[in-house]
N, C-alpha and C positions, 0 to 999 in steps of 0.2 A: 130825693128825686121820685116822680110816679112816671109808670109808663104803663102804656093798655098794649094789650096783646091778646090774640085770639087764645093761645093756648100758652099755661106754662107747664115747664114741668120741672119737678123735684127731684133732680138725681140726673148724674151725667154720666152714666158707667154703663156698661155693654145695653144693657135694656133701653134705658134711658135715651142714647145715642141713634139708635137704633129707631126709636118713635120718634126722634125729631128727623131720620131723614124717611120716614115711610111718609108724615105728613108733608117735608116741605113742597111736593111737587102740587098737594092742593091749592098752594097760591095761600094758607095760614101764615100769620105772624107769629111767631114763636121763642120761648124766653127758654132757655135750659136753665137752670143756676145746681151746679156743683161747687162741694165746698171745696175738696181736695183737687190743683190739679193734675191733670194725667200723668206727666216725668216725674211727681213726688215719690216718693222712697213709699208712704206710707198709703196710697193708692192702689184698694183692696182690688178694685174691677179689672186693673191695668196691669197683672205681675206676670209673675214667669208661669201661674198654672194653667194647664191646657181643658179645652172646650172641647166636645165631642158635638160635632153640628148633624144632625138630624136631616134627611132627605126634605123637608118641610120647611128647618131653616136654612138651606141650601135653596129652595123654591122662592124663598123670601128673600135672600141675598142677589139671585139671578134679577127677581122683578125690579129691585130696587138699582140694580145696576152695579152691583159693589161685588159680583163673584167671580171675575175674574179677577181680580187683587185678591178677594179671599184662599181663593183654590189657588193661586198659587203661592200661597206661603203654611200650604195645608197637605197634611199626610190622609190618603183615600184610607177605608176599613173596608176592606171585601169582604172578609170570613168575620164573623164571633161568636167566639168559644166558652161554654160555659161549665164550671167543673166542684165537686164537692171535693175536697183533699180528704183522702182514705176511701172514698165510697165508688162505686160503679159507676154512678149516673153523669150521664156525660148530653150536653145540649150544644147544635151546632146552627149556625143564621150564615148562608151565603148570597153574595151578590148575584151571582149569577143565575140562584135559582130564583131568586126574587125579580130577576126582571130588570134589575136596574148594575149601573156601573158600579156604585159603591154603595153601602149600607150607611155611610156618614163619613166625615170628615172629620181631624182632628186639627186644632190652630192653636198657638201659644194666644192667651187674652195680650198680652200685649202687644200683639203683630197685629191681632184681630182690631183693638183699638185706635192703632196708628189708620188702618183703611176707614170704621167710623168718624176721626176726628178729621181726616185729610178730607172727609166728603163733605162735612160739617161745614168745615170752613169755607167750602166753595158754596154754601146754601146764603145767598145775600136774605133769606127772611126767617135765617133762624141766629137769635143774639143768643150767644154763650156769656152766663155769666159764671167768672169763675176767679178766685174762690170767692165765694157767697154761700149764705146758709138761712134757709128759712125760718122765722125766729116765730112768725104767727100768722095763720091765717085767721082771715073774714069773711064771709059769706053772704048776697042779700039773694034776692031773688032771679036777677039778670045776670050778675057776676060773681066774682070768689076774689078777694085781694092778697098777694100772699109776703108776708114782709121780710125782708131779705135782710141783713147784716152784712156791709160788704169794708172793705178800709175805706172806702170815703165814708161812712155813715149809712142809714138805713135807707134803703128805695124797697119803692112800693110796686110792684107789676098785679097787674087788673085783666082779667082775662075771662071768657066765659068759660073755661074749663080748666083744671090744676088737676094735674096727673102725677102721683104721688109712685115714683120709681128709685127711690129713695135708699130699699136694700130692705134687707129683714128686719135689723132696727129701725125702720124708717118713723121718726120724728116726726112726719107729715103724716102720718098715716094718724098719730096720736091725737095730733093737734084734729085730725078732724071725726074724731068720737070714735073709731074703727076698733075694735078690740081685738086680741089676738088672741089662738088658744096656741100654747107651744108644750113640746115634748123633747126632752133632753132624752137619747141615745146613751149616755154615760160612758160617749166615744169622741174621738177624735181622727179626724183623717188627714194622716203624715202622708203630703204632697212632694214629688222631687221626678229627675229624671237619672237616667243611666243605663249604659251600651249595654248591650247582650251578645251572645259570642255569634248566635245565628241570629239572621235580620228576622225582624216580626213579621215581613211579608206583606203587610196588608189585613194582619189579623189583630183584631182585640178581646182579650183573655182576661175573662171575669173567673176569680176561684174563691170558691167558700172555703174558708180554715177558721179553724178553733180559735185561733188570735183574731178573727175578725175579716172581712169580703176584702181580696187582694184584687188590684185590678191594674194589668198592664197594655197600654195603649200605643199606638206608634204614632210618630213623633218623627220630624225632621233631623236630617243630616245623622241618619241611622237609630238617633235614640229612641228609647221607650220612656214616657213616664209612665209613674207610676202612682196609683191612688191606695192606699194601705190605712183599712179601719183599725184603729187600737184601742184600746183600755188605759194605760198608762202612755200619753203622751211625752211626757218628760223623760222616762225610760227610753223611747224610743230615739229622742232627739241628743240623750246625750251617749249614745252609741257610738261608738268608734263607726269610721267609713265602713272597714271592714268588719266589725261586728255586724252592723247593721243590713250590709249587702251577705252575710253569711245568712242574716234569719231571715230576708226575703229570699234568698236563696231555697233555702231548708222548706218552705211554705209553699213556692211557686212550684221545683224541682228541676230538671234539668234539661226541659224542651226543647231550651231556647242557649244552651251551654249555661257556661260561667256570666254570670253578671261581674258587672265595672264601670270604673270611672263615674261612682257616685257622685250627682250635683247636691246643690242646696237644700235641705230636707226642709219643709214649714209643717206645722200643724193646724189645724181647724178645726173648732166646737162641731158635733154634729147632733143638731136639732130639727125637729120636724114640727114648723109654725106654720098656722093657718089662718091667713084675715077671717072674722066673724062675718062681715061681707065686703064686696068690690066696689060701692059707691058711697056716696053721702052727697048729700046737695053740691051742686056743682063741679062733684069731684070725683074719681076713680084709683083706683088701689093697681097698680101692674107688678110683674117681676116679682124679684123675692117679698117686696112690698105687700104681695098677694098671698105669695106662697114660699115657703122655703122646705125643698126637699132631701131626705138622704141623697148622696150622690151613686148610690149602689148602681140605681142605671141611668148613669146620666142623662138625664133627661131635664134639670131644675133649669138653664140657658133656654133649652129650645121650649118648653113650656111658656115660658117670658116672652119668646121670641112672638108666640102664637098669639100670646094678649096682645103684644102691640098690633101682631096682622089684624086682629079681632077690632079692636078700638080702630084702628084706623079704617076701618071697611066701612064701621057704626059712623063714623064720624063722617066719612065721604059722602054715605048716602044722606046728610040730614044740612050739608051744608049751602044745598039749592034753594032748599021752601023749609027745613027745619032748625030748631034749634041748637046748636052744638053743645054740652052740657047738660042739655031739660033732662027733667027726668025721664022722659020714657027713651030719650037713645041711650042714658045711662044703664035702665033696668033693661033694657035689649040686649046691654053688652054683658051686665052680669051672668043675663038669663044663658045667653051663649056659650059662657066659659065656664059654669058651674058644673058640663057635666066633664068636660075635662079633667077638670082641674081633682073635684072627686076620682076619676079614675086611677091620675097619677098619683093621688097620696095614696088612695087603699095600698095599691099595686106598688109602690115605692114601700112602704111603711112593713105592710104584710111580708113582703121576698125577705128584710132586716128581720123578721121575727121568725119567719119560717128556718132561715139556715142559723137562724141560734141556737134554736130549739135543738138539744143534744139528746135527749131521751130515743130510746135505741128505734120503736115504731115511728116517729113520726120522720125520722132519717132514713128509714127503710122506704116511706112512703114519698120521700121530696125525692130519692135515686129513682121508684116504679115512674113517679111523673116525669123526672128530666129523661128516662127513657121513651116515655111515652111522648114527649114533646118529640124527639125525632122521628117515632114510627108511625102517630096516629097521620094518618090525612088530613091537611088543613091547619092544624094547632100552627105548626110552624108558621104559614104566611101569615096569620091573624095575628101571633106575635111580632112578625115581622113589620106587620102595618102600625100596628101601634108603638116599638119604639122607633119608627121611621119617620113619627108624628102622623101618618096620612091616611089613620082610622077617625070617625066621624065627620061630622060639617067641617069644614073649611073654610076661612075668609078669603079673598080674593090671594092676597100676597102668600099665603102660604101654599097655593095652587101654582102658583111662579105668576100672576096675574097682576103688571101696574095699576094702579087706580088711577092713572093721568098720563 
């Protein structure tokens, strides 16, 4: 089967979903093809781990019309805390001096998913295909073709632009020359949730420790999950409940009481991959496709979030009198998100090396600064603006602004 369509895209998981409903309101025809679908067991975008949404992708959710389904199956973060274990230095981010209701949101991806797909489906010009999997693209001058595998046999979607949102392995990204450079961490982050004796309030609790950046989040129906960097993942997994809740225990300390009622523990490679660049003829690179970061400040979702606002702003203004695809709305969109996207690796990559670093000065020197981060004038908002997402240009949707 061939079919034409203004835009396809590679990858139907949070990002993915997400660009096909910022564009459907242009009045585009639009192909998704995901292989895995959403209720499968083995559907990495869709699980139990939780999203920490950014004041920016809450702007993006509002325009798009999707936040009040999100917000309410979402835990607010007023306060976040940040802490070395054993050392003085102590960093604090409040809502209220920031000016706003909350500092971000937290959402299970799979609640997060069901609002994406339930919107999806009421979009009549965006076709889901799924499972499908793109096996090869082609490219000419006017359009990009990109060949699917589906159980009936192969179909072909023809489209001026293919958006390769595909994940950090992304396959499409290969097929269209894009290189990547990666960096293995020689960690793993054990993902899970579980009660704490005192509720977390409203606050999220980032702490550096010697085993690696703990981090506890608030979560629905009282729970916290919890993000936990390791060295030996299999140690950590094959941990009794109660072993395991004793040494996040022993790490966190006693804030928040006794921890319990440990859930499902997973773990995760943690690598730090960067496309060589964001286009190739016809086509653009988004999402982990683009970038894939430590999760130290969560930030790798709402960065995602920001290409799609980016691309679809590029792509509104060019579909009156320009071409959707050409090269120069392509190289506009690169030129846009490269200074981001730099930001967030330095700034993700360095904070991982700075609290490893054990040597007794340069731990002396990260406590003078987390003190300094409270007392100087100003350090704190500037921080605040940028993991709020809402330092630099802005596209329309990450402003809370519809494009239609």
């Amino acid at each position: 089967m061939s079919d034409s369509y203004d835009i396809v895209i590679a990858g139907g998981g949070m990002v993915g979903s997400s660009l096909a409903l910022a564009l459907a309101p242009l009045g585009l025809s639009i192909a998704m093809v995901e292989a895995i679908p959403r209720g499968a067991a083995e559907q990495p975008s869709f699980d139990e781990r939780s999203t920490a949404l950014s004041r920016s992708s809450q702007r993006t959710f509002e325009a798009l019309g999707l936040w009040p389904e999100v917000v309410a199956a979402s835990t607010p973060i007023k306060h976040i805390r940040v802490s070395d274990r054993g050392r003085f230095g102590f960093a604090r981010i409040d809502a209220d001096q920031q000016g706003v209701e909350a500092l971000g949101y937290v959402v299970i991806n799979r609640v997060l998913g069901g609002v994406l797909q339930k919107a999806i489906a009421g979009c009549g010009n965006v076709d889901v295909i799924c499972p499908a999997r793109i096996e090869a693209v082609k490219t000419n001058t006017d359009a990009v073709t990109a060949v699917s595998d589906i159980d009936s046999g192969q179909r072909s979607l023809t489209g001026r632009l293919l958006v390769a949102a595909d994940g950090a392995r992304s396959q499409v990204r290969d097929m269209l020359g894009i290189g990547v450079e990666q960096k293995s961490y020689q960690q793993h982050a054990v993902i899970g949730n579980l009660m704490t004796e005192r509720p977390l309030a409203g606050v999220a609790f980032e702490r550096f420790t010697e085993q690696g950046p703990l981090a506890l989040l608030p979560i629905t129906d009282g729970r916290a999950a919890f993000v936990w960097m390791v060295d030996d993942a299999d140690q950590a997994l094959s941990m009794s409940n109660d072993e395991f809740l004793d040494a996040l225990q022993t790490l966190f300390g006693w804030r928040l009481g006794r921890f319990s009622r440990l859930g499902k523990r997973i773990a995760y490679p943690l690598t730090l991959s960067k496309a060589l660049r964001l286009n190739a003829p016809r086509a653009v690179v988004v999402g982990n496709a683009a970038h894939g970061l430590h999760p130290v400040a969560a930030q790798g979702f709402n960065m995602g979030l920001r290409d799609v606002a980016t691309l679809a702003d590029c792509i509104s203004d060019e579909i009156a009198d320009g071409d959707i695809g050409g090269a120069a709305m392509l190289a506009r969109y690169a030129e846009w998100r490269r200074a981001d996207h730099q930001k967030l690796v330095r700034f993700t990559d360095g904070l991982v090396g700075l609290f490893a670093d054990a040597r007794g000065p340069v731990r002396a020197a990260r406590n003078l600064g987390m003190l300094g981060f409270d007392l100087v004038p100003g350090v704190r908002k500037l921080f605040a603006q940028h993991t709020m997402g809402l330092a630099g240009r802005l596209p329309r949707l990450s402003r809370g602004v519809p494009l239609a």
